[in-house]
C-alpha positions as CSV (number, residue, x, y, z in Angstrom):
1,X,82.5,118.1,72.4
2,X,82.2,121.6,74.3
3,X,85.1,123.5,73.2
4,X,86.2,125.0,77.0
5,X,85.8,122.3,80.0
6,X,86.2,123.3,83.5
7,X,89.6,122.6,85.6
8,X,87.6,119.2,87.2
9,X,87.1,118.0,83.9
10,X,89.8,118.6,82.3
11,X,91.7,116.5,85.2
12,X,89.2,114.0,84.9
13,X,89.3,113.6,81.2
14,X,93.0,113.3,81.3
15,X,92.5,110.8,84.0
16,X,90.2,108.3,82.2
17,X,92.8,108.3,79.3
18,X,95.2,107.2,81.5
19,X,96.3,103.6,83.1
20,X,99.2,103.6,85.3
21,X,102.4,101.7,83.7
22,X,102.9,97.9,84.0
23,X,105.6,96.5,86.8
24,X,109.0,95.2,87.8
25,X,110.6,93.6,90.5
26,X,113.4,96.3,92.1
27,X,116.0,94.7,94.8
28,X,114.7,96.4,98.7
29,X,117.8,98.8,98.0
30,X,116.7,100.6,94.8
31,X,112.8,100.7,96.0
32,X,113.3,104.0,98.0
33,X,110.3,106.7,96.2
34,X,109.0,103.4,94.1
35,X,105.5,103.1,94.0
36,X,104.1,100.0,95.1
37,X,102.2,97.5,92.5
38,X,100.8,95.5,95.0
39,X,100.0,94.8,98.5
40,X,103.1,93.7,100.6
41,X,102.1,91.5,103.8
42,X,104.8,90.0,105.8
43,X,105.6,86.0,105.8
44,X,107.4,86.1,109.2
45,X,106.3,86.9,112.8
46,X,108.7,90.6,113.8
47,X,110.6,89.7,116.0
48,X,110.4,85.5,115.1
49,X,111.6,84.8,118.5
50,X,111.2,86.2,122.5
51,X,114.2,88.5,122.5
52,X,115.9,90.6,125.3
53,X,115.3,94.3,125.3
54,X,118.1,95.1,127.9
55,X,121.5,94.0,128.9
56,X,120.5,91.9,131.7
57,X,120.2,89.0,133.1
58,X,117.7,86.0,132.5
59,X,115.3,85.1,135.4
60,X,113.5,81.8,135.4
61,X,109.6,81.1,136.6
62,X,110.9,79.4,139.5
63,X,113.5,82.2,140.8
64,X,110.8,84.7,139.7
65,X,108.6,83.7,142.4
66,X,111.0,83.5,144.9
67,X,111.6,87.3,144.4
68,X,107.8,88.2,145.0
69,X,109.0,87.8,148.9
70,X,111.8,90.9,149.2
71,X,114.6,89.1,149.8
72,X,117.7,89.1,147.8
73,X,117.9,86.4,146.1
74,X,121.7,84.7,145.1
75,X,121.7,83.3,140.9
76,X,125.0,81.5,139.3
77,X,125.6,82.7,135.9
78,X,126.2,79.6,134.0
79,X,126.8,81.5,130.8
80,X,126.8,84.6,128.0
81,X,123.9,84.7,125.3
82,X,124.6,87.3,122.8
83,X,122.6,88.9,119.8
84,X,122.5,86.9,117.4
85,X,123.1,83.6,119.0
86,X,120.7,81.0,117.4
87,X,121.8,78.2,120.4
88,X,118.4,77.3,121.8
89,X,119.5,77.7,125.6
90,X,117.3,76.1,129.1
91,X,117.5,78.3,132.4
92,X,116.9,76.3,135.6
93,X,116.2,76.8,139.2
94,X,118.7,79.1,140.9
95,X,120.7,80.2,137.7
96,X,121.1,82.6,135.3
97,X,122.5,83.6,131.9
98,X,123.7,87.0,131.2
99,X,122.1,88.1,128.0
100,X,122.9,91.1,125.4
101,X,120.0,93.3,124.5
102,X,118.2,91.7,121.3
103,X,119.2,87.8,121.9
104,X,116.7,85.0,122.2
105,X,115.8,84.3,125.2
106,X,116.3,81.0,127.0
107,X,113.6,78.6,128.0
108,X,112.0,79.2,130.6
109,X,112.5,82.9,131.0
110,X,110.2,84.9,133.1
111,X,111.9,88.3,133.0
112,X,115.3,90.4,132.2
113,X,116.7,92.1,134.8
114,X,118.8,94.9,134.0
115,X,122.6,94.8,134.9
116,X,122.4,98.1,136.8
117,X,119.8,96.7,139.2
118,X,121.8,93.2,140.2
119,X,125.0,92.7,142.7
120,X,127.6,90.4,141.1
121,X,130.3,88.1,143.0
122,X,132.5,86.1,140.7
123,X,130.3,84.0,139.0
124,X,127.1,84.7,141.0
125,X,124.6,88.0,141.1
126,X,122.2,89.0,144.0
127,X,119.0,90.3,142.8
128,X,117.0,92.3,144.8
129,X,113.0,94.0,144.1
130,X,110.1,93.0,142.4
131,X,110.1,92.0,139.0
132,X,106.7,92.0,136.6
133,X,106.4,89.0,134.5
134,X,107.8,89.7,131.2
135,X,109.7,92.4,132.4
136,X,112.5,93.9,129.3
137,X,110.8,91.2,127.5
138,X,109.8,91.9,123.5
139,X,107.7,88.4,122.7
140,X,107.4,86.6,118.9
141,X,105.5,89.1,117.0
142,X,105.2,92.6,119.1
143,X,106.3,94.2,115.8
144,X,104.5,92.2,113.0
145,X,102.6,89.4,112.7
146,X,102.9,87.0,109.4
147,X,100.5,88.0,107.4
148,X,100.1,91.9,108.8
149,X,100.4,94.1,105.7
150,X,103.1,96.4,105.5
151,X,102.9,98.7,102.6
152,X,99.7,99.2,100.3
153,X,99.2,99.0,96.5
154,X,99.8,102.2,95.1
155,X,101.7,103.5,98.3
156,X,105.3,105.9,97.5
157,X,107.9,103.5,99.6
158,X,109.1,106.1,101.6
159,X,112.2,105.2,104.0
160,X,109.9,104.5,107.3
161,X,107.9,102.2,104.9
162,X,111.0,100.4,103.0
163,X,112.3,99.5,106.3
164,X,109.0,97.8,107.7
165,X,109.8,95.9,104.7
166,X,113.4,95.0,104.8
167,X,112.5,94.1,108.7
168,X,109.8,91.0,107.2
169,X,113.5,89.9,105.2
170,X,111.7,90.7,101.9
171,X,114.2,91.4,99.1
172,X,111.9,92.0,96.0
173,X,109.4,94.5,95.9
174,X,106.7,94.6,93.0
175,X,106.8,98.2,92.1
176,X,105.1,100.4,89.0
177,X,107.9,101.6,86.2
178,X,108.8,104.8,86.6
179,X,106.9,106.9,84.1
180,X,109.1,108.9,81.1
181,X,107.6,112.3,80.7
182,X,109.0,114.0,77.3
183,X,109.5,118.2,77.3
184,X,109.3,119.9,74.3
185,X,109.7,123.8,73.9
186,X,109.0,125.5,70.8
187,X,109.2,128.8,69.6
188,X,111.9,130.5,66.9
189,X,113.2,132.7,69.8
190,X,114.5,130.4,72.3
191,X,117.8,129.7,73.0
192,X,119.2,126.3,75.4
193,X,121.3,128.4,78.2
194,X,124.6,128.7,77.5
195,X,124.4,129.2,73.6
196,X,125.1,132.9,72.8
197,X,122.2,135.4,73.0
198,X,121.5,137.9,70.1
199,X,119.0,140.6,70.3
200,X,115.6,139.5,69.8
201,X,116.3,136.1,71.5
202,X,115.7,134.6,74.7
203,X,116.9,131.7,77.1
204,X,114.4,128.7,77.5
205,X,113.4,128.4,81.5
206,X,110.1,126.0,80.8
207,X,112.1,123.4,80.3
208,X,114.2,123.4,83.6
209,X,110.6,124.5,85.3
210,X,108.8,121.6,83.8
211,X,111.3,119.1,84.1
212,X,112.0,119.9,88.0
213,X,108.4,119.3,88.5
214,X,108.3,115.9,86.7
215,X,111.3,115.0,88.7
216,X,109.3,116.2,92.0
217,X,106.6,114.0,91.0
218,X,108.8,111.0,91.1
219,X,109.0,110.8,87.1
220,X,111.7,110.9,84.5
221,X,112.1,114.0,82.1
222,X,113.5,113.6,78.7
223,X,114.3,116.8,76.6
224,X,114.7,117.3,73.7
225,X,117.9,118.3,72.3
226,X,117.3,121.5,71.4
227,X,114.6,123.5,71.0
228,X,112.0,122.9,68.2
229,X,111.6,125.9,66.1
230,X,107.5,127.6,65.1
231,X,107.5,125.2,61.6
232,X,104.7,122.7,61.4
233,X,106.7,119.8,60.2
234,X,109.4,120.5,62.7
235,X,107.0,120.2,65.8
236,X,104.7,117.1,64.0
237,X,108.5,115.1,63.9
238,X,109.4,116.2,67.4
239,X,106.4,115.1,69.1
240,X,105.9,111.3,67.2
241,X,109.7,110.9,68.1
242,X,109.0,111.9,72.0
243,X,105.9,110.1,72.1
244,X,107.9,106.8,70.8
245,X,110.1,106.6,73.8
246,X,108.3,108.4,76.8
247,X,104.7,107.7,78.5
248,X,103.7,111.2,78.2
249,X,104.4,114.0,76.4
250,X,104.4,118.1,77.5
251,X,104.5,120.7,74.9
252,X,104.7,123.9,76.1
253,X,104.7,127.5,73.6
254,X,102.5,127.4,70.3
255,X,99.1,127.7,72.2
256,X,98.1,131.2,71.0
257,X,96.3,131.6,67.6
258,X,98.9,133.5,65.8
259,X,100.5,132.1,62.5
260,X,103.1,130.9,64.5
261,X,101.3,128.7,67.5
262,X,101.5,125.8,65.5
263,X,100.9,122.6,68.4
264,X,97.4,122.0,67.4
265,X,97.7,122.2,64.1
266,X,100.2,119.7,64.6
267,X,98.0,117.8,66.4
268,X,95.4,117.9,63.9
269,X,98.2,116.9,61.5
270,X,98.9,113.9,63.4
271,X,95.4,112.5,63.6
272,X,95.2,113.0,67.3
273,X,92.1,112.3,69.7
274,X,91.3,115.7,71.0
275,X,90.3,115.3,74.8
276,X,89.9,119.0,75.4
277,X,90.7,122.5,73.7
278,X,91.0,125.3,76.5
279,X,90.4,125.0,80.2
280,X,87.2,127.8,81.5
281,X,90.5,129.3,84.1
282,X,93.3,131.8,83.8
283,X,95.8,130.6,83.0
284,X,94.5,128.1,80.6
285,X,92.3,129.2,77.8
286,X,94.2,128.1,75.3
287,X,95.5,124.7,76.8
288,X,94.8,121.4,75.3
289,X,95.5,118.0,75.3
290,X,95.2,115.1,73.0
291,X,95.7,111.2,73.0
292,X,98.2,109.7,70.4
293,X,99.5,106.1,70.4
294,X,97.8,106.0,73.9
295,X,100.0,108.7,75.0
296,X,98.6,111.6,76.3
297,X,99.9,115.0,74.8
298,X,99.7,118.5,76.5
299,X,100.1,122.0,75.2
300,X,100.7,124.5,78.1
301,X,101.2,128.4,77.8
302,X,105.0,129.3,76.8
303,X,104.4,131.4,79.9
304,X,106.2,130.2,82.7
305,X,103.9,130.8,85.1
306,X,101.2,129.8,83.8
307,X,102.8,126.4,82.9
308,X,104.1,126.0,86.4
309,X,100.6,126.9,87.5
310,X,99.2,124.4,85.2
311,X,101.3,121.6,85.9
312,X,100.4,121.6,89.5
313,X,96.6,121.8,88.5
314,X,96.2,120.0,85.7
315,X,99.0,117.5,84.3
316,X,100.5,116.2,88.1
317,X,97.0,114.2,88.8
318,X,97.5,112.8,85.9
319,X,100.7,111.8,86.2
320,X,100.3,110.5,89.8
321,X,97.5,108.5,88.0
322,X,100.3,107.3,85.7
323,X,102.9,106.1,87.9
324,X,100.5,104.0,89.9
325,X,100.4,106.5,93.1
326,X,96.8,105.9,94.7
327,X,97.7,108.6,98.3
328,X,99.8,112.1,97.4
329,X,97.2,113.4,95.0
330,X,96.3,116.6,97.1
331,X,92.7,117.8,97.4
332,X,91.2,121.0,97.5
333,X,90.8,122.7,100.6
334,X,89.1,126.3,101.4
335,X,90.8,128.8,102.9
336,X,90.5,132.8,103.9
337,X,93.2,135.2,102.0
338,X,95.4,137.1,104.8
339,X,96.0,139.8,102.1
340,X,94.4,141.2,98.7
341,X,95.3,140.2,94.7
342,X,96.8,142.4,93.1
343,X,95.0,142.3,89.9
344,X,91.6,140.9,90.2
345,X,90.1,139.5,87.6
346,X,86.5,138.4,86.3
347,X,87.2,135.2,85.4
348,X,88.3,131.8,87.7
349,X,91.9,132.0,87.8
350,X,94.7,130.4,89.5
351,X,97.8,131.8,91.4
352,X,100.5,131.0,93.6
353,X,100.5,131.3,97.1
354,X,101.8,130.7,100.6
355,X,99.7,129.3,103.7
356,X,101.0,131.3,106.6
357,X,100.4,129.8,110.5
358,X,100.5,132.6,112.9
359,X,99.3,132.8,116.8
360,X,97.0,130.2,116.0
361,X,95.7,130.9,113.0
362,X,95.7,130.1,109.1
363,X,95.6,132.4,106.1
364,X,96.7,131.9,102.5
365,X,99.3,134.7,101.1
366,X,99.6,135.4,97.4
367,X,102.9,135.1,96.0
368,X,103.9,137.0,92.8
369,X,105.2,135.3,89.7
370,X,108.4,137.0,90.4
371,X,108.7,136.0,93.9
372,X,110.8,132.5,94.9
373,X,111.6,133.0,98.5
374,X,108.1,130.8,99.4
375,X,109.5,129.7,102.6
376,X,106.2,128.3,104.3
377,X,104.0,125.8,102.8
378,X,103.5,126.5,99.0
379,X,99.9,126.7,97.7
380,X,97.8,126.9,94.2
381,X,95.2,129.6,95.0
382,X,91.8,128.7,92.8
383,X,89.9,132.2,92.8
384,X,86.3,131.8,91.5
385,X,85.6,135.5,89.3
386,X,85.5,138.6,91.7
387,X,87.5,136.6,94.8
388,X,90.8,138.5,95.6
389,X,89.8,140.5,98.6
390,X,91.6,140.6,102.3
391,X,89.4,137.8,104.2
392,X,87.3,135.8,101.0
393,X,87.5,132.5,101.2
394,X,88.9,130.8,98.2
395,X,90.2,127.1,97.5
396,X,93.6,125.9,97.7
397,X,96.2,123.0,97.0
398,X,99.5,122.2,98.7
399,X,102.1,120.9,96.6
């Protein structure tokens, strides 16, 4: 096995290893963000009935025709059918019923005519005008049909989507688990905020990086309790404890090569099946992943922006592999740079960046590391070695 893979492969790798999670049933009110595990079609014609689409009055064939001829023409109103009325009604020659928008329809009905458009007189109304057949009319079906499908396998049940669904009357939707995505920091100096700082220390932010993005994904986090100091046996117990009770397992710290970047080792320790050691991009050299108990394990840079580069590149197609999503993984897409790198270096290399839209035209922006007021559409800039200029055209991934 090459020791460095390219960015594709490394993605691909980790997808191969990976089969999204099994399934429950969730009640229509807790599906919202739920990944679908199946197609859902729906068993009933929307609307099931010819329903009223104004607060009218019904018009039979008969009466219908008589219209065609200009003059007003006199109706009794024999009765009320509201919404929601399930009294299966018959209109005949010369009368009407006053119906509320969204009832069925009596037999017979050619047409609604709309309140504001008819005379009344006690118990009679003069209508007046030409009326199209079917007029304020919405037939059996128009909606759905039984049988259309409504949502796709692997499909995020957005709100738009769940109600298409709750409109069919389904009440059970198949949906994937969500998947449980262990965060692990290590290194001697970090601290959990709020514990007191001493010189030579510093407050963990990984962890409220990583687990942000997980939670973006539509996955669970699960931290640790505290941070797991650089000691082999330390990090070898923290990650067969996370990897026991989450689907996934993200290490970040320890990648270096000093005496104190301890994660492979500890993967070594473990007897884990190394899927890749260091990615050919900046960041990334040193990142790796591994498979234990059929759990995929990653070791990202304790740098936070590399990690949050990284996650977005590497570990979220994965994931969305994981949690069953078939349509948000993003692809890459070129675009021209509206302004220089800074620092450009001779390697592939990834940064952050903004996609700006201005009089008709599109540019990518680099952001610095230091810089969170992204206010357009946020963007991983992939620079192949030497790209960086005003006007090159490099790739790029919303997320």
């Amino acid at each position: 096995m090459a020791v460095y893979k390219s960015l594709e492969e490394a993605v691909s790798i980790s997808c191969e290893n990976i089969q999204p999670l099994g399934s429950e049933y969730v009640h229509i009110d807790d599906a919202f963000m739920r990944v679908t595990a199946e197609n859902i079609v729906s068993f009933i014609d929307v609307p099931h009935f010819d329903r009223s689409l104004m607060d009218g009055y019904a018009i039979g064939e008969a009466d219908m025709e008589k219209l065609k001829t200009g003059r007003p023409l006199p109706l009794q109103v024999t009765g009320t059918i509201k919404a929601g009325s399930i009294e299966s009604k018959q209109i005949r020659t010369g009368e009407t019923y006053r119906i509320m928008t969204g009832a069925l329809l009596p037999e017979g009905c050619a047409a609604v005519v709309k309140q504001e458009d008819v005379k009344t007189d006690g118990n009679f109304i003069v209508a007046c005008g030409v009326w199209e057949q079917g007029e304020n009319i919405q037939r059996t079906g128009h909606e759905l049909r039984a049988g259309d499908k409504v949502a796709a396998q692997g499909q995020v049940l957005e709100a738009e989507i769940v109600e298409r669904i709750a409109t069919c009357g389904i009440e059970k939707i198949l949906v994937h688990k969500i998947p449980r995505i262990s965060v692990i920091n290590t290194g001697s100096e970090l601290l959990l905020p709020g514990a007191p700082i001493r010189t030579g220390q510093i407050y963990d932010s990984n962890r409220s990086l990583i687990s942000g993005k997980i939670v973006r994904v539509g996955a669970m986090p699960l931290s640790a309790d505290s941070i797991i100091e650089d000691d082999l046996q330390a990090i070898v117990n923290g990650i067969e404890k996370a990897a026991l009770i989450s689907d996934m397992v993200i290490i970040s710290g320890g990648t270096g090569n000093g005496v104190c970047d301890l994660v492979y080792c500890a993967f070594e320790h473990l007897n884990a099946r190394l899927l890749f050691r260091g990615i050919n991009i900046i960041p990334g050299k040193r990142t790796c992943a591994a498979l234990f108990n059929g759990k995929i394990l990653y070791n990202l840079s304790g740098n936070t922006s590399s990690a949050g580069l990284l996650f977005e590149a590497l570990i979220k197609p994965a994931l969305l592999r994981l949690k069953g999503d078939l349509f948000s993984a993003r692809e890459w897409f070129d675009i021209q740079l509206g302004s220089p790198i800074k620092n450009i270096k001779p390697d592939r290399s990834l940064y952050r960046g903004e996609m700006i839209i201005e009089q008709g035209c599109v540019y990518a922006r680099p952001v610095s590391r230091n810089n969170n007021n992204v206010r357009n559409n946020p963007l991983i800039l992939d620079l192949q070695a030497g790209q960086g200029e005003t006007g090159d055209i490099v790739k790029a991934k919303l997320y």
